[in-house]
C-alpha positions in Angstrom: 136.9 219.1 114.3 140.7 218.4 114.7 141.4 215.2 116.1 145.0 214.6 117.7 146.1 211.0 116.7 149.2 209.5 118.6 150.7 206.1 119.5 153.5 204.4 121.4 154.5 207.5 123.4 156.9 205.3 125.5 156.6 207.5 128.4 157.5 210.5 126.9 155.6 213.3 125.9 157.0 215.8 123.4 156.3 219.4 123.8 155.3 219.4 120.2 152.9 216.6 120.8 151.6 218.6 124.0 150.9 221.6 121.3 148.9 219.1 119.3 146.8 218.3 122.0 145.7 221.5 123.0 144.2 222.8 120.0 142.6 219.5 119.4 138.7 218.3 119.7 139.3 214.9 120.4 142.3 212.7 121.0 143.0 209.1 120.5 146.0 207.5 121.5 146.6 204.0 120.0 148.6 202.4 123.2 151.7 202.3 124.4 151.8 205.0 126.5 153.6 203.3 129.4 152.6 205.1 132.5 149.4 206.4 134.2 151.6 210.2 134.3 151.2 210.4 130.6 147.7 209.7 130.5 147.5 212.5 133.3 149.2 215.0 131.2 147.7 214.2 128.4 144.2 214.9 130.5 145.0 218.1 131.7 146.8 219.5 129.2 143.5 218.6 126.5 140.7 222.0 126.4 137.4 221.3 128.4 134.9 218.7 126.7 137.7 217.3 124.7 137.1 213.3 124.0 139.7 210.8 124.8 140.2 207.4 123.0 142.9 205.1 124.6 143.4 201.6 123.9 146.4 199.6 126.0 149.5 198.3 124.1 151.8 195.5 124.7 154.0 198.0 127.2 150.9 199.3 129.1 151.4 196.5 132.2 149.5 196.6 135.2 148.6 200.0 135.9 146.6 199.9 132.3 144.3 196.7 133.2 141.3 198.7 133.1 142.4 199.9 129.8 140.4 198.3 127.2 142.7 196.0 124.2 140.2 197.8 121.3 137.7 200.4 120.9 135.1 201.3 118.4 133.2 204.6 118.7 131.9 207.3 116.2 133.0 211.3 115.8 131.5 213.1 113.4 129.2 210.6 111.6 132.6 208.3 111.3 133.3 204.8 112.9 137.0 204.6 114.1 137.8 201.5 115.5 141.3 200.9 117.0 143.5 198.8 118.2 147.6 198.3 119.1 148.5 195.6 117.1 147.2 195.4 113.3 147.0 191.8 113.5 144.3 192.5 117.0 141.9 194.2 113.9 139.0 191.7 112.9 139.2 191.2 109.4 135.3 192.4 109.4 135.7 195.3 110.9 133.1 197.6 109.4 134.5 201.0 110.8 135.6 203.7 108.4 138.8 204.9 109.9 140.8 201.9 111.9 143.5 203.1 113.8 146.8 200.6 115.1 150.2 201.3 116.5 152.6 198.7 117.6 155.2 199.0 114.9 156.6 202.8 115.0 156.3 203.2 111.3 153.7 205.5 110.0 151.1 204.1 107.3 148.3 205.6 105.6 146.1 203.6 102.9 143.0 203.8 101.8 141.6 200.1 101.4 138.3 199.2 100.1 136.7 202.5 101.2 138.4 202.2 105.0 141.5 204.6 106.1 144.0 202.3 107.6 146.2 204.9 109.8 149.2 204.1 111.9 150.5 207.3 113.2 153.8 206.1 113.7 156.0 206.7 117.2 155.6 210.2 118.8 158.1 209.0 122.1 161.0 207.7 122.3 162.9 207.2 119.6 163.5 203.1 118.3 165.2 201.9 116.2 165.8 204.8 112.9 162.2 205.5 112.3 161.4 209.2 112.2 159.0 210.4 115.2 155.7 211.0 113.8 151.7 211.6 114.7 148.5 212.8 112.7 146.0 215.1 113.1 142.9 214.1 111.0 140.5 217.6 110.2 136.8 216.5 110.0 134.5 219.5 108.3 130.9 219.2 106.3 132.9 218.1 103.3 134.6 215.6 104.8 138.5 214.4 106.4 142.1 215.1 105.6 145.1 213.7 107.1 147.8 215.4 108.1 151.6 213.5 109.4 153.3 215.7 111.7 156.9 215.0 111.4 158.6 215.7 114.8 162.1 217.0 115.5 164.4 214.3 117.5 
């Protein structure tokens, strides 16, 4: 399974990012996105019977109130939670992956058995982070991680 992992989009989806997408099995998308047209495109440009995981950032206003603040859920025998801001992530949070976005800088550590991912910023560029996603692979023998390093 190859699961598409993006944050703080900003309004703007990248053709690469769209590329992503569509040869992915599930998508989660850790807030931020800004507008109910890039959740649209996200939808229909995603292959039939993909799942979609969206939580609602600190720029997702009024048109994202039915957008939940966290989400825990399981894919492939794993429990993801995730939220937008790392400090919104109970400290006895008993998923294995635990996915967060808020601050546009990628991070990836392994802490006391749980993957803590932040995919980093995949919109609009701030401040002079490099653009950045994952895609996580999920086979019989377990996950990888990937960063996708995106062109500015």
């Amino acid at each position: 399974m190859k699961i598409a992992i993006l944050s703080d989009t900003h309004n703007l989806l990248r053709p690469e990012v769209i590329e992503i997408i569509k040869g992915s099995d599930a998508v989660i998308h850790g807030g931020d996105i800004n507008s109910q047209d890039i959740l649209d495109e996200i939808k229909s440009v995603m292959k039939p019977n993909v799942q979609l995981f969206v939580v609602k950032g600190n720029n997702d206003k009024e048109w994202a109130e039915n957008l939940p603040e966290s989400l825990e859920f399981e894919l492939c025998g794993l429990k993801f939670f995730v939220a937008h801001n790392k400090k919104d992530i109970p400290q006895n949070v008993t998923a294995d992956i635990i996915i967060f976005g808020h601050s546009h800088k990628y991070y990836e550590e392994n802490i006391e058995g749980q993957l803590w991912l932040n995919p980093g910023s995949c919109g609009r560029k701030r401040f002079s982070l490099p653009l950045t996603m994952a895609v996580m692979n999920v086979n019989d023998n377990g996950y990888s991680i990937k960063k996708i390093e995106l062109e500015e």
